[in-house]
SEDOKE-832841 format. One record per atom (N, C-alpha, C): x, y, z. Coordinates in steps of 0.1 Angstrom, whole numbers, padded with zeros to 4 digits, always signed. Each point is the difference from the previous one (the first is absolute). Layout:
// residues N
XYZ...
This chain:
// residues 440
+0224+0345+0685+0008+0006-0010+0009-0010-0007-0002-0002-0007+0008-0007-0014+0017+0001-0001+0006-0008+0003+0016+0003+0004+0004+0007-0016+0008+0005+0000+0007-0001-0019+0001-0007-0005+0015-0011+0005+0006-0014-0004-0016-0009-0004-0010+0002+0010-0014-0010-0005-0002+0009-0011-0008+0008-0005-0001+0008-0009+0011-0010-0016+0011+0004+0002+0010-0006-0014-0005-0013+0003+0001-0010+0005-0003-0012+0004-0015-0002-0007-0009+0003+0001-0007-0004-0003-0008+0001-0018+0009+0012-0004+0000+0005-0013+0005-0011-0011+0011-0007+0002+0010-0010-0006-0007-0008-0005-0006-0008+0008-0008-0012+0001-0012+0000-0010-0005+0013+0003-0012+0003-0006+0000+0000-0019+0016+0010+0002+0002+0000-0018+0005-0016-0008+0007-0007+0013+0000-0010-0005-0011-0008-0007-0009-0001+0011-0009-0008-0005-0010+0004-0011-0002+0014-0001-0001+0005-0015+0004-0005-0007+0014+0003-0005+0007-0005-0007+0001-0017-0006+0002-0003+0008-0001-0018-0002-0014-0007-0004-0015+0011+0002-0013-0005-0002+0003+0004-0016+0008+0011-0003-0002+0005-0016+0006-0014-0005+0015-0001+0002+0007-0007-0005-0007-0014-0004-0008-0007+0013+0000-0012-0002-0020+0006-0015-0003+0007+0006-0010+0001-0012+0004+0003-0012+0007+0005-0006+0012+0006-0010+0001-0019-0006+0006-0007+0007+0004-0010-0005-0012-0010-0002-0007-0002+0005-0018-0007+0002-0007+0004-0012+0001+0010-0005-0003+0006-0012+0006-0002-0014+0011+0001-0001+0011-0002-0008-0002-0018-0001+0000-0006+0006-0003-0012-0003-0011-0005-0005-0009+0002+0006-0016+0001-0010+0001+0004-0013+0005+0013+0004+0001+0006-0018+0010-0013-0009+0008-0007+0003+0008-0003-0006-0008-0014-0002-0005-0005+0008-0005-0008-0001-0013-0004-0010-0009+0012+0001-0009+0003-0009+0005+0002-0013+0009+0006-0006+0007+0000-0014+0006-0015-0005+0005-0009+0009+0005-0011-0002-0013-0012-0005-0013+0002+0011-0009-0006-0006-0007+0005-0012-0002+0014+0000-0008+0005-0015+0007+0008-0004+0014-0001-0007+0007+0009-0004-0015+0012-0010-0006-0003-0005-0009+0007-0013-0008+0009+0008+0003+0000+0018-0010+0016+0005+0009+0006+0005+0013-0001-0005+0013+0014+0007-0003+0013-0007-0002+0008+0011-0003+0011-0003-0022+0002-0005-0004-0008+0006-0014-0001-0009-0007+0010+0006+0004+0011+0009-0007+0010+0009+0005+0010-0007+0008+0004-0009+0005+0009-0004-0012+0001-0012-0008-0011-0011-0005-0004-0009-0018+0009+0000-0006+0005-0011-0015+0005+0003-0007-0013+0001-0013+0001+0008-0006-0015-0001-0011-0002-0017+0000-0008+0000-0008-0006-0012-0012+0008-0002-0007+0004-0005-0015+0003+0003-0004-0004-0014-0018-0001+0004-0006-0006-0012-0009+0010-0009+0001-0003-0013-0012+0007-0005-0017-0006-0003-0005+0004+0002-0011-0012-0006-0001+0006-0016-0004-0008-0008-0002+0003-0015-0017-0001-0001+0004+0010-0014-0011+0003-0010-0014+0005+0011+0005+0008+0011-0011+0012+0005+0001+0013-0009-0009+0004-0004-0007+0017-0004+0007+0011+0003+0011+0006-0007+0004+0009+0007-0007+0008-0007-0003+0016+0006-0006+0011-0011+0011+0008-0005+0010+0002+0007+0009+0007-0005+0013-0008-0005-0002-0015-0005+0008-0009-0005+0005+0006-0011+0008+0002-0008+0005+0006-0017+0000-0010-0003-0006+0010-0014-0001-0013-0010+0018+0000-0007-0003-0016-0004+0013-0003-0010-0001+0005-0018+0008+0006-0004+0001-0004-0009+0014+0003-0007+0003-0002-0017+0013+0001-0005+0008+0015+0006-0009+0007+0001+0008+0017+0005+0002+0001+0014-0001-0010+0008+0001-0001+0017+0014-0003+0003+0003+0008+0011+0017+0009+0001-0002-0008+0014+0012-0005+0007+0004+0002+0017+0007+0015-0002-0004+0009+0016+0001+0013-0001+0014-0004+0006+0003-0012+0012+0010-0002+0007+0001-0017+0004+0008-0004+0003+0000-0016-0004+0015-0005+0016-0008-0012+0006+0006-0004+0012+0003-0011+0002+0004-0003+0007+0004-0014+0002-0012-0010+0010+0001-0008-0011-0021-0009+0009+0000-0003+0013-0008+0004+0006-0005+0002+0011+0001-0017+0011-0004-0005-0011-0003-0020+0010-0009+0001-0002-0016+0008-0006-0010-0004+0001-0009-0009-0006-0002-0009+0002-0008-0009-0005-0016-0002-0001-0004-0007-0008-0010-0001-0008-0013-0013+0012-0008+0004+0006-0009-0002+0011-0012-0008-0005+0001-0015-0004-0011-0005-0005-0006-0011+0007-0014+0001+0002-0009-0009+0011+0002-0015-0008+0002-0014+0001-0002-0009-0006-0012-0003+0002-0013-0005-0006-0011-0006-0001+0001-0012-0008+0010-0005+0002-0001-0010-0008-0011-0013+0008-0010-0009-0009-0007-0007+0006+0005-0013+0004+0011-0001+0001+0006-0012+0005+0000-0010-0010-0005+0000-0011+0005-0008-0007+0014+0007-0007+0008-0017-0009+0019+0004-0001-0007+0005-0022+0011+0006-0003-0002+0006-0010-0004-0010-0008-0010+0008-0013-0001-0010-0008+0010-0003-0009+0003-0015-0007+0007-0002-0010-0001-0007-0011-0002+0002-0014+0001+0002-0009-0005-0015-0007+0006-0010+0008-0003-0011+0006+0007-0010+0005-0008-0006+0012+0005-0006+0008+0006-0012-0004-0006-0008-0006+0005-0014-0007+0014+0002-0003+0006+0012-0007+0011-0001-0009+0002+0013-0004+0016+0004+0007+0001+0008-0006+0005+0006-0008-0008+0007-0010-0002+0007-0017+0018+0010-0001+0003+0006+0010+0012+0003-0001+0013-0004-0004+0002-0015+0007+0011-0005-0004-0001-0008-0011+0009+0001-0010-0007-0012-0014+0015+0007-0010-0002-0002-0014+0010+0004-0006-0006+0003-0016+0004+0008-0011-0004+0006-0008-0002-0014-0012-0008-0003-0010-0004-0011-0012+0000+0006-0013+0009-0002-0007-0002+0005-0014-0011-0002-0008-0014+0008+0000-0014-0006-0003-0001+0009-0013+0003-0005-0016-0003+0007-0012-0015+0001-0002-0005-0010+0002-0016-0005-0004-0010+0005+0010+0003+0002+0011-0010+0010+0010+0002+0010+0003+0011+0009-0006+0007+0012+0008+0004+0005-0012-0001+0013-0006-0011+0016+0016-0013-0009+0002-0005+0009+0008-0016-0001+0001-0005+0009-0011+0007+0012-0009-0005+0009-0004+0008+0005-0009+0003+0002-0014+0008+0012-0008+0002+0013+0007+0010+0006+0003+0003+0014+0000-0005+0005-0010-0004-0002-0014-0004+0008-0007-0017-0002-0007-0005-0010+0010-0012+0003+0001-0008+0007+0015+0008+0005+0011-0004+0006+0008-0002+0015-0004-0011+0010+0001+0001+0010-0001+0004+0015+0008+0005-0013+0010+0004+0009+0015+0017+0001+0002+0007-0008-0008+0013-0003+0004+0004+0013-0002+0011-0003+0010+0011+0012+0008+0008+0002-0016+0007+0014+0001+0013+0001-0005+0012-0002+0002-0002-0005+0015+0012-0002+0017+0000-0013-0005-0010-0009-0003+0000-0015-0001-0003-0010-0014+0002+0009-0011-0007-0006-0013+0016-0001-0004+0011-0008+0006+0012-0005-0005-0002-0004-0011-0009-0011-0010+0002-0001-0015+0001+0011-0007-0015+0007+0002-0002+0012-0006+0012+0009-0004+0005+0002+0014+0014+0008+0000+0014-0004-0005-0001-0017-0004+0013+0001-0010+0007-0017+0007-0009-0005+0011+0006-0013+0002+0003-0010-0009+0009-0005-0005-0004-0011-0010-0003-0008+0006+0007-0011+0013-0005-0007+0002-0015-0003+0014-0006-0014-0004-0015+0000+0004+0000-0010+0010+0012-0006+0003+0001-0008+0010-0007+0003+0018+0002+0009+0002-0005+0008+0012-0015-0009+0005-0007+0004-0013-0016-0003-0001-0006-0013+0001+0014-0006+0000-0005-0012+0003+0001-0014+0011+0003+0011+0011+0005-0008+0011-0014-0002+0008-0003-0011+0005-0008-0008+0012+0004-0001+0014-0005+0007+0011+0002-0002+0011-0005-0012+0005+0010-0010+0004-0008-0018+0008+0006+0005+0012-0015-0002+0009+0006-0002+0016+0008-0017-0002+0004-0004+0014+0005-0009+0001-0009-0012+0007-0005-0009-0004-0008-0006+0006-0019+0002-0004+0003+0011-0003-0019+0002-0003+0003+0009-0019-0012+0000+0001-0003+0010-0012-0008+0017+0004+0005+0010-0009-0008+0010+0000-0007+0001-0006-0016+0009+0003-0009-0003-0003-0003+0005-0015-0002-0007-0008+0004+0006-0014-0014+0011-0005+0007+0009-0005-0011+0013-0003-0005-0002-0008-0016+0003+0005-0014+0002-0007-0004+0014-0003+0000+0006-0008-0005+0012+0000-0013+0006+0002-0007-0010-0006-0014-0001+0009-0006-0003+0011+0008-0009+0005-0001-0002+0019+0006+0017+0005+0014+0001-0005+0000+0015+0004-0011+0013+0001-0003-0003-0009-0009+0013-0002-0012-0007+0007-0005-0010+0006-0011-0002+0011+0006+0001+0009+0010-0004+0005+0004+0003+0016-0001+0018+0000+0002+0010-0012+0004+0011+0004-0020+0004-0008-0007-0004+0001-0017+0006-0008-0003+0009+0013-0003+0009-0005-0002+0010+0011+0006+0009+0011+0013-0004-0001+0011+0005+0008+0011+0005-0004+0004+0011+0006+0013+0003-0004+0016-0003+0006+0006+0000-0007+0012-0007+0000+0013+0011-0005+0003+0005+0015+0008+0013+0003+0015-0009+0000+0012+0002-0012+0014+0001+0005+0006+0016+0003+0006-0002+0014+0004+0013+0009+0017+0001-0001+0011+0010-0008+0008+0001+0005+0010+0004-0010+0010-0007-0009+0010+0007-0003-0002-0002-0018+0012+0005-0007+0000-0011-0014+0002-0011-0003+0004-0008+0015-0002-0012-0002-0011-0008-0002-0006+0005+0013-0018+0000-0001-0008+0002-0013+0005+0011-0005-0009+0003-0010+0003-0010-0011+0010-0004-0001+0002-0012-0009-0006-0013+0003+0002-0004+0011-0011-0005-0003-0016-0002+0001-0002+0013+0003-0012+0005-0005-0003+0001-0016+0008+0002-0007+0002-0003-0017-0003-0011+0001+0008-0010+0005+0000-0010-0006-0014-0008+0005-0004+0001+0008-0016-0001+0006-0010+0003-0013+0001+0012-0004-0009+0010-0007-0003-0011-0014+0017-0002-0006+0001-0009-0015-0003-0015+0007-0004-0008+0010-0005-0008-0001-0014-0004+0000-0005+0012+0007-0012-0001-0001-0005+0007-0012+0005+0009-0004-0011+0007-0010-0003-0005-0016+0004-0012-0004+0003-0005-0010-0013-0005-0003-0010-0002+0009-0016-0010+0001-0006+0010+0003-0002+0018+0000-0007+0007+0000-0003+0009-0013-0009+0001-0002-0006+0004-0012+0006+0016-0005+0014+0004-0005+0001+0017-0001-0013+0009+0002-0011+0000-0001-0011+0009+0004-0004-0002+0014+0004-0011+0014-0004-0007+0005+0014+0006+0010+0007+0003-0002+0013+0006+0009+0004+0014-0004+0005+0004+0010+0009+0016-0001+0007-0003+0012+0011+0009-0002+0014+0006+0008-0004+0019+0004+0002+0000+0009+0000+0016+0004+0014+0006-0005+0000+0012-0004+0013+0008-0004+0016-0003+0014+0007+0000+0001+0010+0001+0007+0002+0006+0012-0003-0001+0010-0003+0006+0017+0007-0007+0008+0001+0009+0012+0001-0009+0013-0011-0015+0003-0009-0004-0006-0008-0010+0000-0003-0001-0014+0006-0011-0006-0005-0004-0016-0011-0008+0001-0009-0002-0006-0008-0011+0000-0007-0008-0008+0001-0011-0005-0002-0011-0011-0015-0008+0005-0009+0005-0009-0019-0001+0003+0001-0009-0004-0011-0011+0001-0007-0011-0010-0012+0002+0002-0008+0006-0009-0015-0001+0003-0007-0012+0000+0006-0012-0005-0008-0011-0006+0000-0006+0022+0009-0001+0002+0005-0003+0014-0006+0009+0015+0001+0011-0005-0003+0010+0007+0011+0004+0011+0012-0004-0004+0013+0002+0007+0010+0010-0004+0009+0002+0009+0013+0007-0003+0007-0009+0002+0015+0007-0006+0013-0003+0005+0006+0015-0002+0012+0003+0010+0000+0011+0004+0015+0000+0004+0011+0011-0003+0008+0003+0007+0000+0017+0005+0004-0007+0016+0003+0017+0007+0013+0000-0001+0012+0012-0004+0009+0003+0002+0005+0006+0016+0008-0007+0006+0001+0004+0015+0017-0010+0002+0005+0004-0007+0014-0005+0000+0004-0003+0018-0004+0011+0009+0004-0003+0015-0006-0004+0007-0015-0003-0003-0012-0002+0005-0007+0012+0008+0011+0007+0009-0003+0012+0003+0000+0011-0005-0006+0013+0002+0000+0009-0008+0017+0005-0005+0000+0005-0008+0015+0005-0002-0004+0008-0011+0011+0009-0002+0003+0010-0005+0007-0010-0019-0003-0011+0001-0002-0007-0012-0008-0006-0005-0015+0005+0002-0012-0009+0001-0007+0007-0016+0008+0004-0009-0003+0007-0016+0006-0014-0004-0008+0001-0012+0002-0014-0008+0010+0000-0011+0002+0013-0004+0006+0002-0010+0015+0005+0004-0001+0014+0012+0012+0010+0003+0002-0008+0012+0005-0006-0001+0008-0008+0019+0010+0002+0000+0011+0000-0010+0013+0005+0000+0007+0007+0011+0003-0004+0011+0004+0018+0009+0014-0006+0007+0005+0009+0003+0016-0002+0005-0005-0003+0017-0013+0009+0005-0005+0001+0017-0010-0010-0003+0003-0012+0009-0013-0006+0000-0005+0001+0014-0017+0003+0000-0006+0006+0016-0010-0009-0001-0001-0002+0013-0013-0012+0002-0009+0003+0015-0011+0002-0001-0006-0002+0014+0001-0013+0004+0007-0005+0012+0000-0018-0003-0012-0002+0013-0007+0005+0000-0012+0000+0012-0014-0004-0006+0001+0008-0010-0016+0001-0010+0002-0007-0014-0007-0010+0003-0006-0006-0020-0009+0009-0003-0013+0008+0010-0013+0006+0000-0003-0002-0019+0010+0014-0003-0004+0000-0016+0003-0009-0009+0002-0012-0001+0003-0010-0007-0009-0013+0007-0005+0006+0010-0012-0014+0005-0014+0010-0007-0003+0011-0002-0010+0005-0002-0008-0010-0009+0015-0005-0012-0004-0001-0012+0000-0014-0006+0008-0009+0015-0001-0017+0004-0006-0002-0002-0008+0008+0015-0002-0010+0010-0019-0005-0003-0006+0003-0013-0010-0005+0000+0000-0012-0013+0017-0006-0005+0001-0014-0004-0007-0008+0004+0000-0011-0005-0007-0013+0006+0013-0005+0000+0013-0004-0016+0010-0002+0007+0013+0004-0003+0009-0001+0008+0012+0013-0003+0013-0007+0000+0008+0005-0009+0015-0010+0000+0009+0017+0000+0005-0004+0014+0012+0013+0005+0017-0007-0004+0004+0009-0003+0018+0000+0002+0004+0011+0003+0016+0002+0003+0009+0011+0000+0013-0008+0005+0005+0005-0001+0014-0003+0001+0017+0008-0009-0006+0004-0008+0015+0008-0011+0002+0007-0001-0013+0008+0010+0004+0017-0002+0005+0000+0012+0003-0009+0010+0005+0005+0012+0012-0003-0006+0010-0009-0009+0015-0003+0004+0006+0015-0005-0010+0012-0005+0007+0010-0003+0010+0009+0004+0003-0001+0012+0003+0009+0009-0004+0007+0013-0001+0008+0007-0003+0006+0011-0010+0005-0003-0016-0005+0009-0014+0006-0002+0002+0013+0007-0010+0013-0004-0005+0013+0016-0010-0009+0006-0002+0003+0008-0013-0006+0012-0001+0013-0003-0016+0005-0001-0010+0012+0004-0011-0005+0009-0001-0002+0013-0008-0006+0009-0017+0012-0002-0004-0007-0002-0017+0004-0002-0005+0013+0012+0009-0002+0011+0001+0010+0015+0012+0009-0005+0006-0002-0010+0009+0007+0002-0003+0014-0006+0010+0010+0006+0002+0014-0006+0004+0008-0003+0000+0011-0010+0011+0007-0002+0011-0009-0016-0006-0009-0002+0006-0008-0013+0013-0009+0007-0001+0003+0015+0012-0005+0000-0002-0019+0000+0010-0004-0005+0003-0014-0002+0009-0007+0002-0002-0014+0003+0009-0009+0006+0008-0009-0013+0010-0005+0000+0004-0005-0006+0007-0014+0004-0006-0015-0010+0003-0013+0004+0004-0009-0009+0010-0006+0000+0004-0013-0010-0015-0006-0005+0003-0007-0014-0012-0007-0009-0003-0009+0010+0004-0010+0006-0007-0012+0005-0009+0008+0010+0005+0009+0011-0007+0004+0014-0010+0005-0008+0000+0011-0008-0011+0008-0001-0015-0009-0011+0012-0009-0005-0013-0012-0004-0006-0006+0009+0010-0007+0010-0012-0002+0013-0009+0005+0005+0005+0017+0006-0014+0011+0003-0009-0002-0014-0003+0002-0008-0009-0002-0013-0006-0014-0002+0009-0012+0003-0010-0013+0002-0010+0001+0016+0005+0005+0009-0008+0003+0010-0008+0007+0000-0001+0008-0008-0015+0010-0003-0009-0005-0009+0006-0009-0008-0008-0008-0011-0008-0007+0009+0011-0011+0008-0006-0011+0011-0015+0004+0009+0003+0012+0006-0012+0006+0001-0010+0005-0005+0000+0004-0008-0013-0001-0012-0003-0014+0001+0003-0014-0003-0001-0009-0005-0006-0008+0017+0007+0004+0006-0004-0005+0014-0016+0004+0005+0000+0008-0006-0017+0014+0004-0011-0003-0005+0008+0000-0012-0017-0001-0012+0001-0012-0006+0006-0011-0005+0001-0012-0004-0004-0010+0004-0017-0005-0004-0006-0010+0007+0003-0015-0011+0008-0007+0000+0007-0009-0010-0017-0009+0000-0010+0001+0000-0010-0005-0004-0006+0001-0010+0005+0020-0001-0009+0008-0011+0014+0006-0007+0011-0001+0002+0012+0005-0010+0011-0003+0000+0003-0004-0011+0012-0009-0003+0014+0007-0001+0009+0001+0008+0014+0008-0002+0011-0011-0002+0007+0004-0011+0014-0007+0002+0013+0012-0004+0009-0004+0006+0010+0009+0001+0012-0012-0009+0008+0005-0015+0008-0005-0010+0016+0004+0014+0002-0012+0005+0015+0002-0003+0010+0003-0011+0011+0007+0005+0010+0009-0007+0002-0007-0013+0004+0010-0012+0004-0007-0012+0012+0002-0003+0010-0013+0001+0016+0004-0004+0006+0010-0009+0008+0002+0000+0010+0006-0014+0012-0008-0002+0000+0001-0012+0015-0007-0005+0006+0010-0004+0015+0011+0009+0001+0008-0010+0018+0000+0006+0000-0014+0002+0018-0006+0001-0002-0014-0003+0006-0005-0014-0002-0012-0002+0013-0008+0004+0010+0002+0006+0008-0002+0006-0006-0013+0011-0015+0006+0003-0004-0011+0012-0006-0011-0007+0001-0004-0009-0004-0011-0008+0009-0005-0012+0012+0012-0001+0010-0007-0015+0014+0007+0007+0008-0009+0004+0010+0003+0005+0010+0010-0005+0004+0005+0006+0012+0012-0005-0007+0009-0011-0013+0002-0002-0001+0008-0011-0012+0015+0008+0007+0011-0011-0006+0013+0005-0009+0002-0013-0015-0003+0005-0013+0003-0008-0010+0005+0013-0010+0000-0009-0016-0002+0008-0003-0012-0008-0018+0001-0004-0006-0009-0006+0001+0001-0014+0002+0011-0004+0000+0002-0016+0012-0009-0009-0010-0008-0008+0004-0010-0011-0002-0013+0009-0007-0002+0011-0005-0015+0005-0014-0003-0007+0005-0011+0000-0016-0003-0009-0002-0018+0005+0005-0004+0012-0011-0011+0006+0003+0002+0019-0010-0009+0006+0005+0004+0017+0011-0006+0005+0003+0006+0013+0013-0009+0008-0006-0011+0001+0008-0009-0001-0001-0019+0001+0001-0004+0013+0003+0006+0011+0002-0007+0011-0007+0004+0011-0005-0008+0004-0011+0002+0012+0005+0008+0013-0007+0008+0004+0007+0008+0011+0002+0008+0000+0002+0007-0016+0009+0013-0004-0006+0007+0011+0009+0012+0001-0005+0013+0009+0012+0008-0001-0003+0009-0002+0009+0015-0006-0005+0006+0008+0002+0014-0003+0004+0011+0013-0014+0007-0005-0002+0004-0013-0015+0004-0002-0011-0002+0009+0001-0007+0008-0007-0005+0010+0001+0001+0015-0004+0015+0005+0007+0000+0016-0008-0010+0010+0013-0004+0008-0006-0014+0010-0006+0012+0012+0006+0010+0001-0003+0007+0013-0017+0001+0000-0004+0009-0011-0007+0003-0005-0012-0012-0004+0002-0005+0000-0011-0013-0001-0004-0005+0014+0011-0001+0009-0003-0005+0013-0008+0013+0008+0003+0010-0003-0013+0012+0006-0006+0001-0003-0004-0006-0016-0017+0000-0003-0008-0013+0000+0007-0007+0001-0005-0015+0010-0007+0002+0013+0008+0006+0008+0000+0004+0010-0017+0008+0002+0005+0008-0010-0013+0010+0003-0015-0010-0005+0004-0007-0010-0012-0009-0008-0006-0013+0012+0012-0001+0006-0008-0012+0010-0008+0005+0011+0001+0009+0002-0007+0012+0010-0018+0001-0005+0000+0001-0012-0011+0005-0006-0010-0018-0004+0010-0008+0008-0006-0019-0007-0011-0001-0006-0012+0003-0003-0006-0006-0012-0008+0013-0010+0000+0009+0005-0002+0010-0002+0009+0000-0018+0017-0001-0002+0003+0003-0008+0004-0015-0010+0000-0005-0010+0012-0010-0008+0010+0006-0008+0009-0010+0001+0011+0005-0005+0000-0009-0012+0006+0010-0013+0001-0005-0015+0017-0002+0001+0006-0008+0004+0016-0003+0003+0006+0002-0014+0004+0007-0009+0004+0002-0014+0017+0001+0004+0006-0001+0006+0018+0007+0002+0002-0011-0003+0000-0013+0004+0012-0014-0007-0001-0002-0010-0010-0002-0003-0006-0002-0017+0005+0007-0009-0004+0015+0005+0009+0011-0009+0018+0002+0000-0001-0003+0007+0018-0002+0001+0007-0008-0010-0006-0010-0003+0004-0009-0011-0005+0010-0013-0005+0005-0003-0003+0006-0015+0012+0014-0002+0009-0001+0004+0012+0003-0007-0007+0011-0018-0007-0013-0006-0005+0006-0014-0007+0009-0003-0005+0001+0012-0019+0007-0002+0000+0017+0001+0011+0005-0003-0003+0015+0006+0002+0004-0016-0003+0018-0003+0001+0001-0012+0013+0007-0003+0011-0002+0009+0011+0007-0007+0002+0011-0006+0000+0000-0013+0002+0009-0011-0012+0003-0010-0005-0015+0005-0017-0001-0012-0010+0010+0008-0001+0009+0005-0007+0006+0000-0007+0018+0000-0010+0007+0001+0005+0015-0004+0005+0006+0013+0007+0007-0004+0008+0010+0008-0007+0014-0001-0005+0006+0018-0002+0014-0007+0009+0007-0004+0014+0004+0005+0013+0002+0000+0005+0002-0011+0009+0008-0007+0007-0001-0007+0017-0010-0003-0002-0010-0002+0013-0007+0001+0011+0010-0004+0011+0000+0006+0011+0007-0003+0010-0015-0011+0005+0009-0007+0011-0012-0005+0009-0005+0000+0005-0002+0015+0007-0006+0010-0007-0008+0005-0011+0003+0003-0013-0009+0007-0002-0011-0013-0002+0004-0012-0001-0014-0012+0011-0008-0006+0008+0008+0003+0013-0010-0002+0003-0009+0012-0005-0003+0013+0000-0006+0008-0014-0003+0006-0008-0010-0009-0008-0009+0006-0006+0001+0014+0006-0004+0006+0001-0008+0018-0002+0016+0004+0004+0012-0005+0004+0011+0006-0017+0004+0006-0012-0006-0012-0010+0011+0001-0013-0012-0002+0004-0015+0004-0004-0010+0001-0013+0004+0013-0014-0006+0002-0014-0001+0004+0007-0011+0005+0001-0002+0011+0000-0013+0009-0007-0006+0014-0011+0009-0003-0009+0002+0011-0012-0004+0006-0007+0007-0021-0016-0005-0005+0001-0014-0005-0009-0003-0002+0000-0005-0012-0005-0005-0006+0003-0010-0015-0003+0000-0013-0022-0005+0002-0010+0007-0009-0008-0012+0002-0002-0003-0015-0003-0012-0002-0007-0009+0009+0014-0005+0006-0002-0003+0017+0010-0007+0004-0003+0002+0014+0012+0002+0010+0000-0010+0010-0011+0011+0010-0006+0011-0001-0014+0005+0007-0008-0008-0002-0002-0004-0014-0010-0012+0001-0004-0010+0007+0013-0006+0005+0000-0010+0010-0005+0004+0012+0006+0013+0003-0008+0006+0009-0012-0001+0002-0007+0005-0006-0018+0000-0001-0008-0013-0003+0015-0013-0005-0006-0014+0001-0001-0008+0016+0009+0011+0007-0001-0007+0016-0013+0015+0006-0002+0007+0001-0009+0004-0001-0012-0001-0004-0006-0005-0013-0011-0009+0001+0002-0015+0008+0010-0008+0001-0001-0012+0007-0002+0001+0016+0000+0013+0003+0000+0005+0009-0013+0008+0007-0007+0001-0013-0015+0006+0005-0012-0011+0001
């Protein structure tokens, strides 16, 4: 039998040692933890966080909705983390470039009267209303005559008949916004000046325009696809919307009408600095949608591109290049000190090598780098942002039509209702499509 006094006695001990096993674990913990936050402050709290998950892009959904201008979010959340799931295949070769010897990017603009335009604006029968600046009231013609010199080499100076053999038989798809389609114009009036008017046609106005040559047996072609993925802005005419919605998973309906190019010059970039995209995930239901800043939800949309391009792109049989971003000048402040303009009433480029204005996001360039060296020879890149940076001149300001009705407040201030975005042809898209042929 067990005394009492043994009984209390041996109780004591017991709670002690409880107690002092909490305490010293209590503290063994607390240190780690402290410890752990000191080396990676950036995972405090990272358990509290949902994990990442992936989507894969551009699979078949059958109950996927379609996009278009009358597409509503029924309810709208805050984005999930999920990301855009793409296999690289790339063949281990590093990307192609434009060329290796020398590169066509860095160089500086040449006042060229006697070779430049390549073409009258007013003998193209395709020119824009957005881009026929004389037409519209420019007096001066200085624009038209600027020369891109690399530094060290020459560009390859344009043949229009070499053109139209590298493109005999093939079509020649630009994919993406109004910038694209510009210069897709300007493409159209270089070449079509050596085709016989019975010998070419233009299709009426669509989501896919297309510029025939029968003599050639070619196209040139633009698809309208401002986000590359489907979106609820994929009308050519009505895009206008306060809600912009994007499936950023599926190109599907905009590869339908690619993807049987031979070769394709993609951009986007300006419809993201809009504001806050919906995500409508291709799985998703009920309308309900996510909502992400322009840069992220451009990344999901270059990731769904990348995959298409990763899948079906045998760089043997088809030629892809993707046009880096095209500046704006719409604070001249970053080129003329203390003064509050845009571009309107410039009429030669910045003088100083280097320029770079804000028109041009750094973030945004380094994520689609990113994404382009992923895809190495599969895509080239048409480097157009330094070059363009310097032409300050080249947009159409005020010279051009307006659907809009000017208010007149808007015409008594210039700068108020100034185009600083397109611009002028003939001019600096040209150049464009002169490193794109030196390029093919």
């Amino acid at each position: 039998m067990m005394l009492p006094w043994n009984r209390k006695k041996t109780h004591f001990p017991l709670i002690a040692i409880l107690s002092l096993v909490f305490i010293v674990f209590t503290i063994l913990y607390n240190e780690r933890s402290i410890r752990q936050i000191q080396e990676n402050p950036d995972h405090v709290h990272h358990h509290q966080e949902a994990p990442v998950t992936f989507v894969k892009a551009n699979r078949i959904n059958p109950a996927q909705e379609v996009l278009d201008r009358f597409s509503k979010c029924n309810s709208t959340r805050d984005y999930s983390g999920r990301k855009i799931a793409w296999v690289d295949r790339n063949d281990g070769q590093r990307r192609r470039v434009a060329s290796e010897r020398c590169d066509v990017a860095s160089g500086k603009w040449v006042f060229d009267n006697t070779s430049y335009p390549l073409y009258k604006e007013s003998e193209c029968p395709y020119m824009s209303d957005q881009l026929a600046c004389h037409r519209h009231g420019r007096p001066d013609l200085g624009y038209q005559y600027w020369r891109w010199q690399p530094h060290g080499c020459n560009l390859k100076r344009w043949n229009v008949i070499e053109m139209w053999e590298k493109l005999r038989g093939k079509r020649l798809m630009f994919v993406g916004d109004s910038l694209n389609r510009g210069q897709w114009i300007s493409m159209v009036c270089l070449l079509q000046s050596v085709i016989p008017a019975n010998k070419r046609s233009m299709s009426p106005n669509a989501p896919l325009t297309i510029f025939r040559s029968e003599e050639y047996n070619a196209t040139v072609e633009f698809l309208w696809a401002p986000l590359l993925v489907e979106s609820n802005s994929d009308d050519p005419v009505n895009h206008r919307l306060d809600e912009r919605i994007i499936h950023p998973d599926s190109v599907l309906k905009h590869a339908s009408k690619w993807e049987h190019a031979d070769i394709l010059v993609f951009n986007t970039y300006l419809w993201w600095r809009q504001g806050p995209v919906k995500l409508l995930w291709s799985a998703g239901k009920n309308g309900i949608c996510e909502e992400l800043d322009g840069l992220g939800a451009m990344e999901l949309a270059m990731g769904a591109w990348a995959d298409w391009v990763a899948s079906k792109v045998d760089p043997l049989k088809k030629q892809v290049f993707f046009v880096t971003m095209s500046p704006t000048h719409l604070w001249n402040r970053e080129w003329k000190h203390r003064s509050e303009g845009n571009c309107y009433d410039e009429k030669t480029p910045v003088d100083f090598e280097g320029y770079w204005g804000s028109g041009s996001d750094l973030p945004t360039m380094r994520m689609v780098e990113k994404v382009l060296s992923r895809l190495g020879s599969k895509v080239s890149v048409l480097n157009i942002t330094q070059l363009s940076e310097y032409r300050k001149d080249g947009h159409p300001s005020i010279y051009r039509k307006f659907w809009e009705t000017l208010k007149p407040e808007q015409l008594s201030n210039p700068p108020s209702y100034s185009d600083c975005i397109h611009w002028c042809l003939p001019g600096v898209p040209d150049v464009w499509n002169e490193l794109l042929f030196h390029s093919l």
